[in-house]
C-alpha positions in Angstrom: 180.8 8.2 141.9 178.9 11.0 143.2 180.0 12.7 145.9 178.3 13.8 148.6 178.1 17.5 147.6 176.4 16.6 144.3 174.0 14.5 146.1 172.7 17.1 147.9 172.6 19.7 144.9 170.7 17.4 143.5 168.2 16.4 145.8 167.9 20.7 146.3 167.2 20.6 142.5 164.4 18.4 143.1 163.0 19.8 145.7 162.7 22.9 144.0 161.2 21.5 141.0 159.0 19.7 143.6 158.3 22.6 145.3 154.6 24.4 145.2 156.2 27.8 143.5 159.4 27.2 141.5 161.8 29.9 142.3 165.3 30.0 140.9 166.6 32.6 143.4 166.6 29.6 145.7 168.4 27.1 143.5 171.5 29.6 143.2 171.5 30.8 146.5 171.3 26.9 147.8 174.6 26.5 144.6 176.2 29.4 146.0 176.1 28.5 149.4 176.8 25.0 149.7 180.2 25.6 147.1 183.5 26.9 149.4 185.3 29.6 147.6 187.9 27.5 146.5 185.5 25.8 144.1 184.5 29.3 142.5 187.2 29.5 139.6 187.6 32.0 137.1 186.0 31.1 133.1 187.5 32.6 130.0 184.7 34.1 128.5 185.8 32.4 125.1 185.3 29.2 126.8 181.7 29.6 127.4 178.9 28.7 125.0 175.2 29.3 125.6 173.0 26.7 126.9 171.5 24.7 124.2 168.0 25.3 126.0 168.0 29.1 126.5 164.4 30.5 125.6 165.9 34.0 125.3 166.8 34.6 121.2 166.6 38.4 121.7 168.9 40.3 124.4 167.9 44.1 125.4 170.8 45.9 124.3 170.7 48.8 126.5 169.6 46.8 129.8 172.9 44.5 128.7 175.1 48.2 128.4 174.0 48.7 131.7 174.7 45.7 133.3 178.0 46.3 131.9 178.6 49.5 133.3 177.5 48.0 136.8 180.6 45.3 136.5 182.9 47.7 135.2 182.5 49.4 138.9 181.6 46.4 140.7 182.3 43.3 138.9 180.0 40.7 139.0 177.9 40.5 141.7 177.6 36.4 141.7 179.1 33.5 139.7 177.4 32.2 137.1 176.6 28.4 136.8 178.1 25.9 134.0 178.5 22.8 132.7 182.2 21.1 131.7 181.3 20.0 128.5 183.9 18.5 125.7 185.0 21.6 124.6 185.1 24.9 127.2 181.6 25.3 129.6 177.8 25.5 128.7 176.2 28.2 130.6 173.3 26.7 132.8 172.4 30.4 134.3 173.8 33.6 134.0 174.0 34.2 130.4 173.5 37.7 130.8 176.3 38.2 133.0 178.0 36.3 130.5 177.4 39.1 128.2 177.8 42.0 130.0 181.1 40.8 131.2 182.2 41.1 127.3 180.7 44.1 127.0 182.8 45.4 129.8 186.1 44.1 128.3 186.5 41.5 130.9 188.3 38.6 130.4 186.8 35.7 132.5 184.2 35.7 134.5 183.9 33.8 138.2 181.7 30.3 137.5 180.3 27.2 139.4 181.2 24.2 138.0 178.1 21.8 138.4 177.3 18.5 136.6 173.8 18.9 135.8 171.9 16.9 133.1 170.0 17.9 130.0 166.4 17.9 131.7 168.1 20.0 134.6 169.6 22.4 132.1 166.6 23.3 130.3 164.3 23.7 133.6 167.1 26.0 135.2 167.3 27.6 132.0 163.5 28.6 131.5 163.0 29.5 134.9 165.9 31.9 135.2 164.2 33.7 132.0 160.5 33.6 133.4 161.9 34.9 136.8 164.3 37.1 135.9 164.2 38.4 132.0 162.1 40.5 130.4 161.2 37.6 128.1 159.2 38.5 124.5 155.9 37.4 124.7 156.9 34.4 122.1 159.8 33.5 124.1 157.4 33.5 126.9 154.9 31.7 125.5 157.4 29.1 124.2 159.5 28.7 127.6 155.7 27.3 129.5 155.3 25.2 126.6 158.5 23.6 127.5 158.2 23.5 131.1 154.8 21.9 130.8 156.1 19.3 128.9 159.6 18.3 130.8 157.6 18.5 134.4 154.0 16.9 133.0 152.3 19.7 134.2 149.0 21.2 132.4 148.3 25.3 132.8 146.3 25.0 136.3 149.1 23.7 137.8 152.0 25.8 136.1 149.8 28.5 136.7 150.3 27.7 140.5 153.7 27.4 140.1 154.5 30.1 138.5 152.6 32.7 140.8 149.8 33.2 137.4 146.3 33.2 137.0 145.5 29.9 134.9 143.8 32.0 132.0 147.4 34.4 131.7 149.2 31.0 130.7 146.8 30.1 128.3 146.2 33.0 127.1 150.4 32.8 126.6 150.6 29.4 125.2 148.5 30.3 122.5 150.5 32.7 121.3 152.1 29.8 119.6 149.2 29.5 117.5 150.0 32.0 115.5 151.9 32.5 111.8 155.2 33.0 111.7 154.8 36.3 110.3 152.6 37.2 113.0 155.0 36.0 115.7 158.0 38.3 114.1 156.0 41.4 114.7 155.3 40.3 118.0 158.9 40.0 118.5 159.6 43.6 117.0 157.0 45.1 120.0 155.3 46.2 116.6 152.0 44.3 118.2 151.3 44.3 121.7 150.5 40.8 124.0 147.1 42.1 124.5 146.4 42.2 120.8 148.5 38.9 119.8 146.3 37.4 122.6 143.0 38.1 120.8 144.5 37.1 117.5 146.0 33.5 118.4 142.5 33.0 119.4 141.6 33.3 115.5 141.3 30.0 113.5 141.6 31.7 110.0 145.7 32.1 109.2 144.6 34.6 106.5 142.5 37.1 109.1 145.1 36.5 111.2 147.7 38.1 109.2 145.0 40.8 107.5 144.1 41.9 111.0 147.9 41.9 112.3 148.6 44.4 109.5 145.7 46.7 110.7 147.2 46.5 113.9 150.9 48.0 112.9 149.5 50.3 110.0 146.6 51.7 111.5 147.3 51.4 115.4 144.2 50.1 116.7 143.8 49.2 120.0 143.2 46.5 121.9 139.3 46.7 122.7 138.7 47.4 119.0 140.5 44.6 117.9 138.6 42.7 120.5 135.0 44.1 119.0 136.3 43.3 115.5 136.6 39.7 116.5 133.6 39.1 118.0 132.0 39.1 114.2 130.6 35.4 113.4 133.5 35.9 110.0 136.5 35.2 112.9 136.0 31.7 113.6 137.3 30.6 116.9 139.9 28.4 117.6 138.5 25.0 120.6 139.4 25.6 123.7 141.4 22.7 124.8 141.7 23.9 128.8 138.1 23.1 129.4 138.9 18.9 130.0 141.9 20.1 132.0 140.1 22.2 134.1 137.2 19.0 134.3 140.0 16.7 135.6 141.7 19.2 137.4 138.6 19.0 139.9 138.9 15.2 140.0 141.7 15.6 141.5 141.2 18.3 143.4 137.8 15.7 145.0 140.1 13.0 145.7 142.7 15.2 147.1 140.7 16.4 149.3 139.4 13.0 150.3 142.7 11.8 151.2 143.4 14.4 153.2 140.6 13.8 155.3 141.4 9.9 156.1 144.9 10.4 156.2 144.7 13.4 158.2 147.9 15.2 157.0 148.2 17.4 153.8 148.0 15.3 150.1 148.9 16.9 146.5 148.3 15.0 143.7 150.6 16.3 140.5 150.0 15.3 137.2 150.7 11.2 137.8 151.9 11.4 141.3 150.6 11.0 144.9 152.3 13.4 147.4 151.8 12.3 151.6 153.4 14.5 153.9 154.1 13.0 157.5 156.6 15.3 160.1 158.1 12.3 161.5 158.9 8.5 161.7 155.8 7.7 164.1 153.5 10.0 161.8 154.8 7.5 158.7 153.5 4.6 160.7 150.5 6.2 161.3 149.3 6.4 157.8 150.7 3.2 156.7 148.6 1.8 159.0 145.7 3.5 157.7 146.8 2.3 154.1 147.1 -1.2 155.6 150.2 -1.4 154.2 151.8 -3.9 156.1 156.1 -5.1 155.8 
C-alpha cells in the first residue's frame, strides 16, 4: 500500500511532467524536501548500477575529475536518487555524482530511496541530461526522441517544454538520420552540430559519408558545407514537421475557442483536454456551461 509520502511524490512527478516547462531542479528539490533526514541513508558505491535509461554513453573526463576534487573538500552537495532493485540500487539521478564519488575514493555516497517506475525512470533520466549535462549532439538528439515518444508529444510542444525554438529540435532529431559512421564522428567533436545538421538533411547515405570526410580532412565550414548542399546532386530528405505544424494550429483554433466560452485558460496536449478552474464554485461554473449535469 502506498503511503502517503509516495502519493504525494507522485502526484509532484506528474505535475512536473504536466507542467508547461519540465524542469528537474524542481523534482529533486520537491524529493529532497519532502524526505526527513533519517530517510537519507548512505549507498555503497558498489551497490549502485546505472539506470537502464541513461542517454549519456560518454562522460567528460576532466569535468568528472573536477567534480571529484569538489567532494573531496566538500563531499557531495545533495543525495542522489535510486531505485531498490533485486540486486543493490539503480540510479534514477545523479550518476555523475555517482562517479565522481569513485573518483574521489569514497566509499558510499548519501541516496534517496524512491519507488519510481520504468516510464518515471527514463523521463527523470533524460531530463536530468538535457538540463544538466553537456549531452553529445547524438545523445541529444536521441534523449527528445525518447521523451517525445513516452509523453506523446510532437517537436512544437517539446519545443515549449524544453525552453527551444521548434526548428532547434528538429533540426536535433534529425541527427538520427544519419549513418552510423557519421554519428561516431559526431560523437568524437570531429564534426560539429552545425555541420551534422546540414548533413542529416541529405537523403543520399553515400554523400553523406563523402561529405562527412571533407568535413574532418579538409575543415570546411559550416556555410560552405551549407552552399555545397544547395546543388540539385544532394537530394533532400521530406520534411515531416510541416502536418505537425498544420495540426498544431487546429489545436491552437480550438483552444483558443474554448477559452473564450469557458472563460478560464484551456491547453490541449497531444490527446488531452486541460480546464483550469481556481475553485469549487469556478468548477460548477463551467460544468454548467458544458451541460454536464450529475
Amino acid at each position: 500500500m502506498e503511503t502517503p509520502r509516495r502519493r504525494a511524490l507522485g502526484k509532484g512527478l506528474e505535475e512536473l511532467f504536466g507542467a508547461e516547462v519540465l524542469d528537474i531542479e524542481t523534482l529533486e528539490e520537491q524529493i529532497v524536501k519532502e524526505t526527513p533526514k533519517e530517510e537519507i541513508i548512505d549507498v555503497s558505491l558498489d551497490e549502485l548500477r546505472s539506470n537502464p535509461y541513461q542517454p549519456r554513453k560518454v562522460f567528460d573526463q576532466k569535468a568528472l575529475e573536477e567534480l571529484a576534487s569538489s567532494i573531496k573538500e566538500h563531499g557531495v552537495f545533495q543525495p542522489i536518487i535510486v531505485k531498490k532493485s533485486i540486486k543493490g540500487y539503480e540510479i534514477v539521478a545523479g550518476e555523475r555524482r555517482v562517479k565522481a564519488s569513485k573518483l574521489a575514493g569514497l566509499p558510499t555516497v548519501p541516496a534517496i530511496v524512491r519507488n519510481f517506475n520504468d516510464q518515471e525512470m527514463m523521463e527523470i533520466a533524460l531530463l536530468e541530461n538535457l538540463q544538466r549535462e553537456d549531452l553529445n549532439p547524438i545523445e541529444e538528439a536521441i534523449a527528445y526522441q525518447k521523451l517525445m515518444e513516452a509523453k506523446g508529444l510532437n517537436h512544437e510542444q517539446l519545443a515549449n517544454r524544453i525552453g527551444k525554438s521548434r526548428s532547434y529540435v528538429t533540426n536535433m532529431v534529425g541527427l538520427i538520420n544519419l549513418p552510423d559512421s557519421v554519428k561516431q564522428l559526431v560523437i568524437e567533436r570531429k564534426i560539429p552540430a552545425t555541420h551534422a545538421r546540414t548533413l542529416s538533411k541529405i537523403k543520399d547515405v553515400k554523400k553523406v559519408e563523402e561529405l562527412a570526410s571533407r568535413i574532418v580532412n579538409e575543415g570546411l565550414t559550416s556555410s560552405l558545407v551549407e552552399e555545397l548542399t544547395q546543388d540539385k546532386s544532394f537530394e533532400k530528405r521530406n520534411k515531416m514537421e510541416r502536418k505537425e505544424t498544420e495540426e498544431i494550429k487546429t489545436y491552437k483554433y480550438i483552444q483558443e475557442l474554448l477559452c473564450e466560452k469557458l472563460g478560464t485558460k484551456v491547453r490541449i496536449r497531444g490527446s488531452k483536454i486541460e480546464i483550469n478552474f481556481a475553485d469549487l464554485n469556478d468548477f460548477k461554473r463551467i460544468i454548467e456551461i458544458l451541460k454536464i449535469s450529475e
